[in-house]
N, C-alpha and C positions, 0 to 999 in steps of 0.2 A: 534421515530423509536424504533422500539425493542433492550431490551437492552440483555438479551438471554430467551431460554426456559431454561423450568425445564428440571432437570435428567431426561433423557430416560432409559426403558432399552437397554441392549443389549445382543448382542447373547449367548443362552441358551448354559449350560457347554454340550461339544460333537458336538454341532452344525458345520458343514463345513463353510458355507454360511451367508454372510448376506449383507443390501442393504449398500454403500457407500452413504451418502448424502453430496452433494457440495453445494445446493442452494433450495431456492424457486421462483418462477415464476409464471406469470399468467397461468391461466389453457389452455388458449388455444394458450399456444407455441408450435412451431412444431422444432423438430430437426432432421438434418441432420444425414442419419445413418452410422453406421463405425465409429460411434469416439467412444475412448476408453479410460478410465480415468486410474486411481489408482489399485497399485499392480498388483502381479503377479501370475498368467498371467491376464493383464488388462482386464476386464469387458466392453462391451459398455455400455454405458450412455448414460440411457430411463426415462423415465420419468412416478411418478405415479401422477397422479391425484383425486383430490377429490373437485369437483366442478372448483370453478372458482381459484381454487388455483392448483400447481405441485410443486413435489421435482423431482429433478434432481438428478438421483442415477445410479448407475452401483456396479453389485455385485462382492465381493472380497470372500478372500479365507480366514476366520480368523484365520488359524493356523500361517499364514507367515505374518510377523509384517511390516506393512508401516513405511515410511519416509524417504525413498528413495530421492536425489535429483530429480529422474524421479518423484515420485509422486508426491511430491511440485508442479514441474512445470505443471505437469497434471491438480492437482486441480485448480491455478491458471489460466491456458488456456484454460480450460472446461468455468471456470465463466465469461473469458474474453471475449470469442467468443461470448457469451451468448449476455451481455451485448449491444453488435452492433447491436440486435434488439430487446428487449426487458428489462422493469427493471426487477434486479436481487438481490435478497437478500442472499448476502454469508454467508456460514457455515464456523464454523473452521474447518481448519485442522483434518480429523483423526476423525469424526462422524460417525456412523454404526448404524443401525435397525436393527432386526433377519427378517424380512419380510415388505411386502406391504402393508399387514393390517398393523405393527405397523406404518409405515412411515402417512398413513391414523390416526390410531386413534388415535397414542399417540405425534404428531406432529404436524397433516395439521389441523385436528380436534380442539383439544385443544385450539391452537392458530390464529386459522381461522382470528378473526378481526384483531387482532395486527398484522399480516402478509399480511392485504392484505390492510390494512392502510399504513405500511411501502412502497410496491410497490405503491400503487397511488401517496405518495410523490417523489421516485425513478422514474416516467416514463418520459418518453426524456432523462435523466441525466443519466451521467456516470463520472466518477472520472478521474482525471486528473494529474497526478505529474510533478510538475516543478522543476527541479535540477540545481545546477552549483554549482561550485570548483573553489576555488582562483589557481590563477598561482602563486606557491611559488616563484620565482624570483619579479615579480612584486606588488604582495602583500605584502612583505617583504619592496622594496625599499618606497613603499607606507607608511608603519610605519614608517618607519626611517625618512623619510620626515616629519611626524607628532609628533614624538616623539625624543626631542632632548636628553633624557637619556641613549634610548637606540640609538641612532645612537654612543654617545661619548662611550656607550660600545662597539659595533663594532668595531670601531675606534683602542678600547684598544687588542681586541682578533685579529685585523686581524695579521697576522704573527706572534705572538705570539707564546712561548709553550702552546700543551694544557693541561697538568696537572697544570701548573701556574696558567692559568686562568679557570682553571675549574667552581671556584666559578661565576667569571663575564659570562660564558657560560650558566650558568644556570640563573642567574638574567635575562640575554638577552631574553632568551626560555619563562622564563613566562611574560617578557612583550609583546612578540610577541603573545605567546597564549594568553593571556585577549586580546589585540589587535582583533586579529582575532574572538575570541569571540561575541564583540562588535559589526564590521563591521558585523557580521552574522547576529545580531539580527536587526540593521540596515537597513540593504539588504533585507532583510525577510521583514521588514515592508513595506519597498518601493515595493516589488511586491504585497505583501495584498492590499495596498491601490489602486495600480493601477489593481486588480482585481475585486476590492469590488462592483463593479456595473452590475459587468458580470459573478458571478457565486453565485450559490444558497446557498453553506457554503464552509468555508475553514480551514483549517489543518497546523499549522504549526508542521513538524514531528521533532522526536529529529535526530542532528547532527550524522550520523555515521563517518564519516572522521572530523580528526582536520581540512581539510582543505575545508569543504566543506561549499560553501557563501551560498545559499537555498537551501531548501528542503521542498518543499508546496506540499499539496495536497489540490485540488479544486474538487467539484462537482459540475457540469458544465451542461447546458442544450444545447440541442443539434444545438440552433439557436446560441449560443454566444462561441460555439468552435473557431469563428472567431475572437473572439476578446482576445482570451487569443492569440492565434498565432501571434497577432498584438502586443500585450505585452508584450510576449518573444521576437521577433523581434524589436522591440525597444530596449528595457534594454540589450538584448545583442549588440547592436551595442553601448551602450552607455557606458558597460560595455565592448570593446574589448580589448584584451591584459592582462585585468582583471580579468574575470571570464566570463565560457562561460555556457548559460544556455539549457538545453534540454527537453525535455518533453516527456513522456512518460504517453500512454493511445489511445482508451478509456480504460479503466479499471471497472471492477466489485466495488461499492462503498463500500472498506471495512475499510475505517473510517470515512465512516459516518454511521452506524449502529450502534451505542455507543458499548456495549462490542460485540465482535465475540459471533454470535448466535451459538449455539453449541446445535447437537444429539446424542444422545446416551452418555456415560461415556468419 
């Protein structure tokens, strides 16, 4: 899959106007009108074509700078929608053209195979995130049950003063966190492995919360969404009181495109 394009230009010094690009598409996507992407005042989002290939663009205003949380979520929901009928190859964030020819020559042009090599592997498939979060009370008692060092530290802080034991509060803190560390990495395997037959690649993402037990992202074909649901529904029952898992998607596949395809600067 593409890993990005080259530097595009972008729009000429004075210029008002130029094209937003969210994505690539096959050329003969059709989309519903009235949606409206990024910046302000939002642009609908049309599509140019050039053969059997389309970017997915809506024009902004370039005096007035993006990255609004409206427009994150815009870009995101443009590609997502997309996604439920058609594969979609996502843009980063914040790509611009001065025009149609350029979106055409200095893009769809240019990169014609590798972009439409990418979508053939992309069709049926869309991306799938699987998430879940230890219950700090029960993942806690869960260490302490496994780990007799730090339970006898427990032991030592509970009613304790805490400027006293300040030191044993912090010895406790990092066996809890390596703890849950490990159970992460743990858990994370357990869901790969019980994936690994039912989706096309997968993604182990980095942890954003200390407390969070997975965080996968699968790319998934459109016959075996049944079998991830059967997945998570399992592990979380097996996993109740524990960590609960959720799932979010379909989504636009944007880890699996290696680095975020990016136009313009």
């Amino acid at each position: 899959m593409p890993t990005s394009t080259q530097e595009k230009s972008t729009p000429g010094a004075g210029q008002q106007t130029a094209l937003y690009v969210y994505g690539i598409v096959p050329g003969d996507v059709k989309l519903n009108s009235g949606v409206h992407g990024v910046g302000d005042p939002p642009g609908e989002v049309r599509l140019v074509r050039a053969g059997d290939l389309a970017a997915l663009v809506s024009e902004i205003d370039v005096t007035r700078p993006l990255g609004t949380p409206e427009d994150l979520q815009a870009h995101e929901e443009i590609l997502d929608a997309v996604v439920s009928e058609a594969p979609v190859l996502p843009f980063r964030f914040g790509g611009a053209l001065s025009s149609g020819d350029a979106v055409v020559e200095e893009l769809l042009d240019p990169n014609h195979d590798e972009f439409a090599a990418a979508l053939r592997q992309l069709e049926g498939r869309a991306e799938y995130i699987v998430r879940g979060r230890y219950d700090d009370r029960s993942i806690l008692e869960e260490i302490l049950s496994e780990n007799s060092r730090a339970a006898r530290l427990r032991d030592r802080i509970r009613g304790a003063d805490p400027d006293a034991t300040r030191e044993l509060r912090i010895q406790l803190g990092e066996i809890v966190n390596n703890a849950v560390a490990d159970k992460r990495q743990k858990d994370t395997r357990v869901v790969l492995a019980a994936m690994k037959d039912h989706c096309a690649a997968s993604l182990a993402r980095t942890a954003t919360n200390e407390m969070d037990a997975v965080y996968v992202a699968f790319l998934i074909g459109d016959d075996k969404v049944g079998e991830l649901e059967r997945v998570v529904e399992e592990l979380s029952d097996r996993w109740q009181g524990r960590s609960e898992l959720t799932v979010r998607g379909p989504m636009a596949p944007y880890d699996f495109v290696g680095s975020p395809v990016e136009a313009g600067g």
